[in-house]
N, C-alpha and C positions, 0 to 999 in steps of 0.2 A: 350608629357610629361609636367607637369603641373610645373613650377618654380617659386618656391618663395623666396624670399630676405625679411633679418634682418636686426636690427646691431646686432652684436655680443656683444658689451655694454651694451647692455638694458638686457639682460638679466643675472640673479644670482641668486643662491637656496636659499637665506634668506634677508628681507627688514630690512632696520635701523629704521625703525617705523616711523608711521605717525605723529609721533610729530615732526619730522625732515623734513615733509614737502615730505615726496615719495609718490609715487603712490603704494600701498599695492598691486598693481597686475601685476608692473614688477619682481615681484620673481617668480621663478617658482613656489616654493613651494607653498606661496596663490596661483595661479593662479589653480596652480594642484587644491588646496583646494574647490576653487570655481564651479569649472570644476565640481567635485564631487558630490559637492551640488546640483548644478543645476539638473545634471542627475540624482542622486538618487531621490530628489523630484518630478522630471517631472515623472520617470516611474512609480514610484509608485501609482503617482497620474493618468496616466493613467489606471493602472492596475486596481485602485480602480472604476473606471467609466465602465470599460472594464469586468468586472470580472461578472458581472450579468449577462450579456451574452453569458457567459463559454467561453471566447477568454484565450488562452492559455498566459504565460508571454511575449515570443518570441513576440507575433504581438504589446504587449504596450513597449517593451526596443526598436525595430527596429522602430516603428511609433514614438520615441520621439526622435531619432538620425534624421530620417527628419526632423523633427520638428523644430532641434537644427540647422540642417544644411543648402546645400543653396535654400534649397525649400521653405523655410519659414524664419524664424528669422536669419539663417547664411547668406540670404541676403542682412540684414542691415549692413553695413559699420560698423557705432558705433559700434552694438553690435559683429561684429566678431572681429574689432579691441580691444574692449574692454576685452570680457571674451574666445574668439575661435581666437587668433593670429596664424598665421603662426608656430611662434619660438612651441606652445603649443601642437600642432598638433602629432609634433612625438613623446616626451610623452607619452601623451592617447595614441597613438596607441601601442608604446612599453610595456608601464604597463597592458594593456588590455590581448595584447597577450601573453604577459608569465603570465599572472593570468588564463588566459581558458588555457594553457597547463599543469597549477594544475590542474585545473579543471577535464578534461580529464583522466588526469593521476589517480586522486580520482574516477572516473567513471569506468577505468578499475577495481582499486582494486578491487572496489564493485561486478566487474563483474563475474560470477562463469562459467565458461567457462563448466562445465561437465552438465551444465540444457541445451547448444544444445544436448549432446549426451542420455539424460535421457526423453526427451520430443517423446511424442506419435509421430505417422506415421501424422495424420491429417495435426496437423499444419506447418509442414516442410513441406509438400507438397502443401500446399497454399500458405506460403510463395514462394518457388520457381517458383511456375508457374504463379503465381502473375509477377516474375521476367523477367521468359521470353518471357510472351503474352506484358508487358511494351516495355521489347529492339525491339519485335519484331515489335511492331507498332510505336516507333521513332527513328528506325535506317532506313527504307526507306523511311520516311517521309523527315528526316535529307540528306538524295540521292538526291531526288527528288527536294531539296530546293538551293543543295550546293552552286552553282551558285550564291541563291539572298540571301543568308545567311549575319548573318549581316556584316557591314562594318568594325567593328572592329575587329574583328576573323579572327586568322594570322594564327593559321596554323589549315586549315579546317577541314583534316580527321581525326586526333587527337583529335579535338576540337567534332566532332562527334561521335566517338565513348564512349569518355567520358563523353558527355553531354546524352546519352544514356542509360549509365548505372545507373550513378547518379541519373536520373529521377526514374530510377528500383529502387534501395534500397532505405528500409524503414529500418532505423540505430534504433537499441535497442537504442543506448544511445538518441534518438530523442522521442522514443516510451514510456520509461519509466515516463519522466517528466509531459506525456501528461496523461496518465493514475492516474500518482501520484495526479497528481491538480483533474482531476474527479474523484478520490478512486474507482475506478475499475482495481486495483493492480489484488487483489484476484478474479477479475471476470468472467466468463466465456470468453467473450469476450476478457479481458486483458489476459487471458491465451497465448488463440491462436494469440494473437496478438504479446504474449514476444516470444513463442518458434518460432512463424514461421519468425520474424525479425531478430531474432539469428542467422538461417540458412539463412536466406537472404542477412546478412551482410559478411557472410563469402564467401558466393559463391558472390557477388554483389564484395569485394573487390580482391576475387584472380579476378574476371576477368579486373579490374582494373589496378591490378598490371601488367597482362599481356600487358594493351595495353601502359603501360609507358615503360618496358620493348623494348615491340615492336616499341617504336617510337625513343627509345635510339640507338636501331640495326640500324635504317634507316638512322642516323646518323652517327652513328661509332659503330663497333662492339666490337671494345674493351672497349667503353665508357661503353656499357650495361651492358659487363660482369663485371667492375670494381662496377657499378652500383649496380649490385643481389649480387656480393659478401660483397661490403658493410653493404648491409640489410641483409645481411646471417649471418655474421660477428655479429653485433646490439644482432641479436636473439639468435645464440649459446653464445653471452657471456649474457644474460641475464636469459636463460634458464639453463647453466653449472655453473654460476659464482651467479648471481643476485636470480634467486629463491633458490638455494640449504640454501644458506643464511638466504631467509628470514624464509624456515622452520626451523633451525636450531634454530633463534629467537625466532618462536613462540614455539618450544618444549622445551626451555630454560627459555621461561615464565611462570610463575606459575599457572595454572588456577585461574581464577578468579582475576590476578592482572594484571595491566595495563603493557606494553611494556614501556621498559627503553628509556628516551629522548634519551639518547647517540643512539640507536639503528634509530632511528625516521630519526634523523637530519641525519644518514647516507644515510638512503633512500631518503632522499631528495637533499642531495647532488649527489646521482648516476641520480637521477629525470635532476638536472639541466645539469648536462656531458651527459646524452642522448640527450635532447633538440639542445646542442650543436653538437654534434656529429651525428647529426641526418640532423643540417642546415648545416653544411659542406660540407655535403656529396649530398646536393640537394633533398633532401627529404622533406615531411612533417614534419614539426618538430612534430604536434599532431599525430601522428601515431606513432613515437618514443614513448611518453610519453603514448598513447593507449598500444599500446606492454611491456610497463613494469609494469604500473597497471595489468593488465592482467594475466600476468604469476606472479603477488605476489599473498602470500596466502590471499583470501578473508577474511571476515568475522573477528572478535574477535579473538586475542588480536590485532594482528599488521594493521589489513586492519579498525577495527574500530579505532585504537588508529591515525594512520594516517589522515581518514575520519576526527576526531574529529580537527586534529591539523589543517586542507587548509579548509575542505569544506564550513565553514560557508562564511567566506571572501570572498573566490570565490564566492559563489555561491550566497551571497546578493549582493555583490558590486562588483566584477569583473567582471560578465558574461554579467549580466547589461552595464555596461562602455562596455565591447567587442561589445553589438551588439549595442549599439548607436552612436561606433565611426563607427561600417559600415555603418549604415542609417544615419551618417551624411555625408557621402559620395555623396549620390544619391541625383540629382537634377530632379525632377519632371520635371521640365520645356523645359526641355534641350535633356527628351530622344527622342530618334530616333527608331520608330517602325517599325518592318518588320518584318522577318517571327515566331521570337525567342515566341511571347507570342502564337502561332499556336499549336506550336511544344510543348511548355510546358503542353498546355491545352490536345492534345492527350496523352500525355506521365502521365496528372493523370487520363484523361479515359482511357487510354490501364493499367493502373495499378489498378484501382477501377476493373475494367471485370474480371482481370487477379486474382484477389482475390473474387468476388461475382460470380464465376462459380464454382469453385472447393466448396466454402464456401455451394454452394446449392445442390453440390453432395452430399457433408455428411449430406445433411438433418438439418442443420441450417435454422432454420427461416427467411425469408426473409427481415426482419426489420432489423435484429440483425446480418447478414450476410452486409448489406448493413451500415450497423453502421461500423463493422468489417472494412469494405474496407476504409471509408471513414478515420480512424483510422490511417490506413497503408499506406496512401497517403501524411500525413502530412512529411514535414520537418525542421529541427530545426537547431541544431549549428554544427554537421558532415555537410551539404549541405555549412551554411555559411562560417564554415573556409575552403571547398574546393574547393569554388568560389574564395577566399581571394589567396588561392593557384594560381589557374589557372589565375589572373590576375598580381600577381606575377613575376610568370613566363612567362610574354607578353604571354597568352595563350591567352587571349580576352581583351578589353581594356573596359574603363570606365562603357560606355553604355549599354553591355551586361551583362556586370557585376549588374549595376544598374537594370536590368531588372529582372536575375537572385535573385535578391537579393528582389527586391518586391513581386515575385511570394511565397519565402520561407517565408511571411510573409501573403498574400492575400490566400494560400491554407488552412493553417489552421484558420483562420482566419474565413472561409464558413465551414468548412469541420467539426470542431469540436464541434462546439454549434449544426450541424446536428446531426451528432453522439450522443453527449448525449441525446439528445432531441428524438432519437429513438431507442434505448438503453433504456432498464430498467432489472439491474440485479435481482429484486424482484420477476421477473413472474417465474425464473425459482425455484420458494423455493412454490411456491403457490398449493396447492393440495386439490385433492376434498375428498379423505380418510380425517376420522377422527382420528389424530394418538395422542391419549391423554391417561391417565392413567385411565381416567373415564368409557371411551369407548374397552378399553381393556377388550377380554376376560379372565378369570380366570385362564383358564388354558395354556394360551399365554405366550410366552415368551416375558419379557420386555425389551426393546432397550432404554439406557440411553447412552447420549452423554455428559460426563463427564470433562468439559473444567479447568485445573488446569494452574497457572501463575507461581506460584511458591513454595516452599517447605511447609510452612504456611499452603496452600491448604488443605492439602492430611489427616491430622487427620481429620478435620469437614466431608472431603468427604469422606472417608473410612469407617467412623461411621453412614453416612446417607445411603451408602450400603449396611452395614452390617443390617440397621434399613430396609430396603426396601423390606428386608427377601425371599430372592430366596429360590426357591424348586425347588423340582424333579416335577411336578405339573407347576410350572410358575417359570422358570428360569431369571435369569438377564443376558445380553450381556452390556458390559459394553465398549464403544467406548471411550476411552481416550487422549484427544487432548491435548496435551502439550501446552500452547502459549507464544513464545517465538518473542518476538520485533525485527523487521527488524533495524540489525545495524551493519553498516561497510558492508551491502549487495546492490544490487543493484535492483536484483528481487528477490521476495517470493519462499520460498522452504516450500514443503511438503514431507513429510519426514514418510512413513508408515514400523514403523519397523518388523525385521525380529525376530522371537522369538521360539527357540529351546528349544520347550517341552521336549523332549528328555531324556533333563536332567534329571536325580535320583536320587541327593544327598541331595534333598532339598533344593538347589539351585534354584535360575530362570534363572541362562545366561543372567545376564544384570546388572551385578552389576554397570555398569557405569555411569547410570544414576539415583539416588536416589526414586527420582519421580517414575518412571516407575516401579523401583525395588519394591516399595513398593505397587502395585496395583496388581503385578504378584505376591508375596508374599499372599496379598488378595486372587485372584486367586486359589492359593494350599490351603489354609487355607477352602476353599468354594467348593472342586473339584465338577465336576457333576451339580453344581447348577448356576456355577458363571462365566465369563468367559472373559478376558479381552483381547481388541485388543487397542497395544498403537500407536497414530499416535502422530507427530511433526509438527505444521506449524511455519514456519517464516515470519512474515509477518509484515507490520506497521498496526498498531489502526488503525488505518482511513478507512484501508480496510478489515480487518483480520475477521468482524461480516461473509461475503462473505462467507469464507472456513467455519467457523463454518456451517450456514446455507444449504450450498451445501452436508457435509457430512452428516446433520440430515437428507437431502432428500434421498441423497445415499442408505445409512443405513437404512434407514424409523423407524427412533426412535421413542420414544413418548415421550421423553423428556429432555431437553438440562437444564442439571443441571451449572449455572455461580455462581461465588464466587463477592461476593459484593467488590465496588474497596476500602473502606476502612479498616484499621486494626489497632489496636493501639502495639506498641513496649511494649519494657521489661521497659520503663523508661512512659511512661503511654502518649505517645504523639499518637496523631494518624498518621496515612501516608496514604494518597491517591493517587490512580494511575489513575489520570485521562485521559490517553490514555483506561486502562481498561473501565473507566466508558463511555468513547465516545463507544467503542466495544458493553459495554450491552446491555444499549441503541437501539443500533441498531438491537442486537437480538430479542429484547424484540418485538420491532416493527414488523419485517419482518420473525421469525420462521415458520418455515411449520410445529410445532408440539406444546408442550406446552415446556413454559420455568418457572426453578426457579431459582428465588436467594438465598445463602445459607449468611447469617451473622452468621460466627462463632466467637462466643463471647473469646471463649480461642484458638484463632488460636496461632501455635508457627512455630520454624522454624527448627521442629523436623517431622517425619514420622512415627511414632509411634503408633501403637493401644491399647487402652485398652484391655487386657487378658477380664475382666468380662464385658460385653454389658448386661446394663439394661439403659432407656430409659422411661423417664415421657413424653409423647407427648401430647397436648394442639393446637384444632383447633378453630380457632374465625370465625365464620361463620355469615357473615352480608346477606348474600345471592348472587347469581349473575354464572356466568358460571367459574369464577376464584377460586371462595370459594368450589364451587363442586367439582371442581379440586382436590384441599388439601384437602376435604373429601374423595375423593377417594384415596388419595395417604395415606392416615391419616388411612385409613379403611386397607390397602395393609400392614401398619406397625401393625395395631392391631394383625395381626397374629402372630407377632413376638413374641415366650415364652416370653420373657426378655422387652414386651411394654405393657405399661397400657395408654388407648387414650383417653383425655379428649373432648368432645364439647360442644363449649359454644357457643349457640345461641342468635344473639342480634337483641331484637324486639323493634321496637320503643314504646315510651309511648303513642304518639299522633297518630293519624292517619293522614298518608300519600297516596298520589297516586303514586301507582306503578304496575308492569306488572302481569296481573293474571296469563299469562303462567310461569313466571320466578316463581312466586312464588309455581305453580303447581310442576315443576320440582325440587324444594327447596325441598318443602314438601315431595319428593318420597324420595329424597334423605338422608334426614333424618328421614325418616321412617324405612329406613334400616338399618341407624346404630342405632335404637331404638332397631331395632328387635337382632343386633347382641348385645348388651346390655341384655337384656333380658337374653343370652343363656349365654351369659360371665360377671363375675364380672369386665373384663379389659375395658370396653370402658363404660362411663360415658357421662351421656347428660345434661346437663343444660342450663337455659333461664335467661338471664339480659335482663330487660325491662331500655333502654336509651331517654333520653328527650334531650339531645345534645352531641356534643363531649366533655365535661368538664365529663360526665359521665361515656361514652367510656375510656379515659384515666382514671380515677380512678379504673373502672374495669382488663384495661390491667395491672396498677400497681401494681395491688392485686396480681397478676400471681407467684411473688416473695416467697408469702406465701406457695407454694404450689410445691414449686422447681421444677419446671418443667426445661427437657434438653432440648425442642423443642418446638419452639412457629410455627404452620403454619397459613396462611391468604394469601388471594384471595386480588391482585392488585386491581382490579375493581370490586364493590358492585353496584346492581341494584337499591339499596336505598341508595342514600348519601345525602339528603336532608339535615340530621342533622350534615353533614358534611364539606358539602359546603358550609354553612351560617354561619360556626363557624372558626374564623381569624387563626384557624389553617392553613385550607392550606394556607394561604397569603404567611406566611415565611417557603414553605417548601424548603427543602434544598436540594431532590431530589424527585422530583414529577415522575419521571419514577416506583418508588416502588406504587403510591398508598397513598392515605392521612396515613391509618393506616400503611403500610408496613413503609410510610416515618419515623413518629414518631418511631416506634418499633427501627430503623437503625438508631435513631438521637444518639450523645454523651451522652447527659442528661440524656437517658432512658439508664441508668449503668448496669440495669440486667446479669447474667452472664448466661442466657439461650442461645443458637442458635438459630437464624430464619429463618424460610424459607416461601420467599414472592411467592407467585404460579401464572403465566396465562394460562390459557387456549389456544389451539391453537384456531387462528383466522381462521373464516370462509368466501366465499365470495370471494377466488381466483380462479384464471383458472389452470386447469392441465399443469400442464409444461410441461409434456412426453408426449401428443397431438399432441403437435404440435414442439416438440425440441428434435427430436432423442441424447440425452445426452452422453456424452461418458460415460463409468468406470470412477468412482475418480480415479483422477491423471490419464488420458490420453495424456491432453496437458498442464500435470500439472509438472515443475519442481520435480523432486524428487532425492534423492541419496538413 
C-alpha cells in the first residue's frame, strides 16, 4: 500500500491573493484549476497530433495521464510537488469518478434497450460466438498459466474467470464513441457491430454477475444472498418506482416542449442515492448509474432534456480528467512482465476469429468482415472503470492493473486506424446499372427516394410529384425517408412504418405524424398511379448520408430527391442547417443513382397543396451528363396537362475546346425535345449565345420576366471555361450545387421561383451485390 503524508495546514479551498505574498497553489481550488488546465490542454493537444491517424480519444486522454504521471514528468520532484501533490491526488480522483458515473448514467438514458430485441438473427449471432470462441481460448490458457500468473493477483480463480470474460465483451457503450469519431453510425459494418455488442453485453455481463455471485457463496452463503437481494432490490425499485415515473413525465410534457427543471434535478438526485446505494452495498457504483439510465425513457423530452443538462461537461472535461488520473497511475518503468501481456494478446485473437468466421459465413466480404472484427476488439471506459473495480477490491494490485490498463489503450490504438483504412462504406452504394431518369424506360415505373427534415418540406415536394406526373403507363413509387437528428439517443433507429390501407373513410391511419399524413393523403389523391412507402431514420448528420444511400440501393430508385439546407422564416431571416448540409454533400458525392436538390423559394411550415397544379418549367442546359438529366426529367414534366417546359440552350460566343462525344449526346438529346416541340405547343427551345458569366447571370435574371415556378440546371457542365475564369466561383458560398446551381441558391438572387439543381449518377464503381451478399433493409438495422 502506497502512503503518503501532508500537513493538514497547507492545505484550504480558497488563497488570500498573491499580493499577500501566498503561494496561489496551496488552495485546493487553484490547484484543482491548474490540474485542469494542464490536462484539458495536453489531451487535446494530443488528440490533435493523434487524430490524422484515426487514434480514437481514449489512446490521447490515457497516453497524457502517463505523460503527467511517474513515467515521465510525475517524475520530477519539482513538478509533482508543485502541480500533482499528494494532499491533490484524491480530488482528481474523486471529481473524475463521480463525473463518469454521469457519464455512464447519460449513456444509458441514450440507450434503447428494444434495438437488442428488434435486430436481425445475423448479428447476435456474431456477437456471441465472437464471445465464446474468446472465453474459450483464454480461460485454459488462464489454467495453464495459474501457477506463473502475475505476482500481484490474490485471488486467482476469480481473478480468472473474470479476466476471461472481460476480454469477451465488446461493451455498446465502448462501441458507439468509436463508430461516432469514424461516422460509420449508419453503416453497414456499424450496424452489425451495435446489434451484435448489444447482445454481447448482456450475455458477457450476466455471466459476470454469475461468477461475483459465485465467489460471494464461497465465502459465505448468506453474504451472496444478501448480496443478489440487494441488486434485486436496486432494480425492482427502479423498474416499479423510477421508470413508472419518468413515463408519467414524459406523457405530462407537452410535445414539442422541453421537460420542467423541477422534474430533471429529481432524476438526478435519485442518480446520486443510487451511486450511493449501489457503493454500500459493494458493488459497482457504474452499474448502478448503467441500470437507471437504462430503464429511463430514452430519447426526447426527458432522456434529451437530461443528455443536454450532464453530457457536455462530462464528456469534454470529465471523462478526459477520469482517464488521465488512470494513466497517471502507471509507471512505465517499474512494470513487471509475465504472463498477463500473453494472455491478453490471445484473448484479442480468440475474439477477432470468434467474430471473422461467423462474419464470413454470412458472405461478408473479407476486408470488411476483418474491419468488423478488428472494431469489436477494441476497448474503452466499461474495461477501464472495471479494472478500477477489481483493484479496488485487492482483486490485482498495481502492476497488473498497469498492464491491464495499457493494453485498453495499445488495442485500439493498432486496431482502429486498421479498420478504417479497410472499411469503405462507399463500395457498397456503387452499381454498374444505370439508375437515372435519362436512362429509364417510358414505360417503367419511377423509384424516387423522397428525403423530408421537416414540415417546410412537404409543399415544394408534393408539388414536384405531383409535377413528375405518374400514369397508369409510368407510375411513381415514392420511398419517403423522414430525417430526423440523433438526440437524447445513443444508436440510430430506422424505423419503416406500418400503414393500414384498409382504411375507407378517407382517412390514411396516421394522423400522428403530419409529414407522413400528408404524402399518404398524396397517395389517395393519385390512387393507381402513385404510391407511397414512409420510412423514419434517426440518426446524427455526420452519418445519416449512409441510410439515405443504402436505401436508394435497396429500393434501386433513380432518384434521391434532398431539400436545400437553407430557408428563409416569416420575418425574412434565413436559417441554415448545416448538419443537413454536411448530409447532402455527402449524397451528392457517393449516391448509386441520381440526386436533386429542390430550393423552394416559398417553403412554409404548412403541408398544404395547392387544389389547381399549373407549373411554368424552365431548363438551362449548358451541356454535360447532369444538364441531360434535368432534360430528361424536364421532358417526364412536359407531359403534365397543367406544364408548359421551357429550354434554353447556352452556346458560347467564342470557340472553345470541348468533348465531341458530350456534345454528340447533347445534341441527341435536344433533338428530341425539338421534335416534342414540334408536335406540342408546351415545350419551347431557345439558344443564348454567352461571352462570360456576367452574361450567364443577366440571362438567368431575365427568368423573372417570364414567371417561371421551376428553374432546373445540371451541377456540372462539360463547358465552364467561361465560368471558371469569371471571379464568380472565387466567393461561392456552396460549391457542392455547381457554379450556376450555387448563384441561382445565393440570398441576392431574390427570385420567388423553385430550383432544382440535378446530378447525374456517377459512373465507374464496383457492384456491391458481387461480392457483398447484403441483407434486406433493416436486417441488422435497429428498428421499432
Amino acid at each position: 500500500m502506497d502512503l503518503q503524508c501532508y500537513r493538514a495546514q497547507d492545505e484550504s479551498t480558497f488563497n488570500v491573493g498573491i499580493w499577500e505574498g501566498a503561494n496561489p497553489l496551496t488552495s485546493s481550488l487553484s490547484l484543482l484549476s491548474v490540474q485542469l488546465i494542464f490536462i484539458i490542454l495536453l489531451t487535446q493537444f494530443l488528440f490533435f497530433i493523434l487524430k490524422p491517424i484515426k487514434q480514437p480519444r481514449i489512446v490521447a486522454e490515457i497516453l497524457a495521464g502517463i505523460i503527467l504521471g511517474p513515467s515521465f514528468l510525475g517524475s520530477n520532484k519539482t513538478f509533482k510537488k508543485l502541480f500533482y501533490p499528494a494532499r491533490g491526488e484524491q480530488v482528481l480522483e474523486t471529481i473524475s469518478t463521480l463525473g463518469v458515473m454521469f457519464f455512464i448514467f447519460v449513456i444509458g438514458v441514450k440507450t434503447d434497450l428494444r434495438v437488442m430485441f428488434h435486430a436481425g438473427k445475423r448479428a447476435p449471432i456474431i456477437g456471441i460466438i465472437g464471445l465464446i470462441v474468446c472465453v474459450a481460448v483464454v480461460m485454459p490458457s488462464c489454467m495453464s498459466n495459474m501457477m506463473s500468473m502475475e505476482p500481484d493477483v490474490l485471488k486467482v480463480p476469480m481473478f480468472m474467470a473474470s479476466l476471461s470474460v472481460s476480454l469477451s465483451i465488446n461493451s455498446v457503450l465502448v462501441i458507439v464513441p468509436i463508430l461516432s469519431d469514424l461516422n460509420l453510425l449508419n453503416s453497414e459494418l456499424g450496424r452489425i457491430a451495435l446489434s451484435g455488442s448489444m447482445t454481447n453485453d448482456f450475455v458477457g455481463w450476466s455471466m459476470l454477475s454469475v461468477i461475483i455471485v459465485s465467489e460471494a457463496s464461497a465465502v459465505s452463503s448468506q453474504t451472496a444472498i444478501w448480496a443478489a437481494l440487494s441488486i434485486v432490490a436496486l432494480v425492482l425499485f427502479i423498474v416499479l418506482v423510477v421508470r413508472p415515473f419518468g413515463l408519467w413525465v414524459v406523457e405530462k410534457t407537452p410535445q414539442g416542449k422541453p421537460v420542467e427543471e423541477g422534474y430533471v434535478f429529481v432524476f438526478l438526485l435519485l442518480l446520486l442515492l443510487v451511486i450511493f446505494y449501489t457503493d454500500i452495498i459493494g458493488a459497482n457504483s457504474f452499474t448502478g448509474a448503467l441500470i437507471l439510465g437504462l430503464l429511463l425513457p430514452d430519447g426526447p423530452p426527458l432522456g434529451s432534456a437530461l443528455t443536454e443538462k450532464i453530457e457536455i461537461i462530462t464528456k469534454g472535461l470529465i471523462v478526459p480528467l477520469y482517464y488521465t488520473v488512470v494513466g497517471s497511475k502507471i509507471n512505465l518503468w517499474h512494470l513487471t512482465i509475465a504472463k498477463m501481456p500473453s494472455i491478453i494478446f490471445l484473448g484479442v485473437l480468440g475474439k477477432m476469429v470468434g467474430i471473422l468466421l461467423p462474419s464470413l459465413y454470412y458472405k461478408i466480404p473479407f476486408l470488411d468482415a476483418l474491419a468488423l472484427s478488428l472494431v469489436m476488439v477494441s476497448k474503452g471506459i466499461v474495461e477501464v472503470m472495471t479494472y478500477n473495480f477489481w483493484m479496488s477490491i485487492k482483486l490485482i494490485d498495481r502492476n497488473t492493473y498497469s498492464i491491464l490498463i495499457v493494453s485498453v489503450m495499445l488495442v485500439p490504438a493498432i486496431c482502429i486506424p486498421i479498420a478504417s483504412t479497410l472499411y469503405d462504406p462507399s463500395r457498397c452504394y456503387a452499381v454498374y446499372k444505370r439508375r437515372t431518369i435519362q436512362h429509364l424506360r417510358e414505360d417503367a415505373e419511377l423509384r424516387i427516394l423522397a428525403c423530408v427534415h421537416d414540415q417546410s418540406h412537404v409543399p415544394g415536394m408534393l408539388n414536384l410529384l405531383e409535377a413528375s406526373y405518374p400514369t397508369i403507363q409510368s407510375p411513381i413509387c415514392v420511398y419517403l425517408l423522414q430525417l430526423v437528428e440523433l438526440v437524447g439517443r445513443l444508436i440510430p433507429i430506422f424505423i419503416p412504418h406500418k400503414i393500414d390501407r384498409s382504411i375507407a373513410d378517407g382517412t390514411t391511419g396516421f394522423e400522428a405524424d403530419p409529414i407522413i399524413n400528408a404524402f399518404l393523403l398524396h397517395e389517395q389523391s393519385n390512387q393507381g398511379v402513385l404510391s407511397v412507402a414512409p420510412f423514419t431514420t434517426i440518426s446524427p448528420y455526420a452519418s445519416m448520408h449512409d441510410e439515405v444511400c443504402r436505401m436508394a440501393v435497396d429500393k434501386r430508385v433513380s432518384l434521391i430527391l434532398l431539400h436545400f439546407h437553407q430557408r428563409t422564416d416569416i420575418a425574412g431571416h434565413i436559417k441554415a442547417n448545416n448538419g443537413l448540409r454536411t448530409m447532402n454533400k455527402k449524397v451528392i458525392s457517393g449516391a448509386p443513382c441520381s440526386v436533386a436538390i429542390l430550393i423552394d423559394r416559398q417553403a412554409t411550415d404548412t403541408t398544404s397543396v395547392a387544389n389547381e397544379f399549373m407549373h411554368e418549367v424552365v431548363v438551362l442546359f449548358f451541356g454535360g451528363c447532369d444538364d441531360r438529366e434535368a432534360l430528361a426529367y424536364g421532358e417526364r414534366m412536359a407531359r403534365h396537362p397543367g406544364i408548359s417546359l421551357t429550354v434554353i440552350r447556352f452556346l458560347p460566343s467564342r470557340g472553345i475546346k470541348d468533348d465531341q462525344a458530350e456534345r454528340k449526346l447533347d445534341n441527341q438529346s435536344l433533338d428530341e425535345i425539338k421534335a416534342i416541340g414540334l408536335r406540342t405547343r408546351k415545350v419551347r427551345y431557345m439558344e443564348e449565345l454567352v461571352g462570360d458569366m456576367e452574361n450567364i447571370v443577366q440571362v438567368i435574371r431575365s427568368l423573372d420576366r417570364d414567371s417561371y415556378d421551376l428553374v432546373m440546371v445540371g451541377m456540372r457542365h462539360t463547358w465552364n471555361a467561361v465560368m471558371a475564369n469569371d471571379s464568380l466561383s472565387d466567393w461561392s458560398e456552396c460549391p457542392e450545387l455547381g457554379v450556376v446551381g450555387d448563384f441561382l441558391a445565393t440570398a441576392e438572387f431574390d427570385s420567388m421561383f423553385s430550383i432544382l439543381i440535378v446530378k447525374q449518377q456517377d459512373q465507374g464503381g464496383i457492384l456491391a451485390s458481387a461480392g457483398y451478399n447484403a441483407p434486406v433493409h433493416g436486417e441488422d438495422l435497429p428498428t421499432h
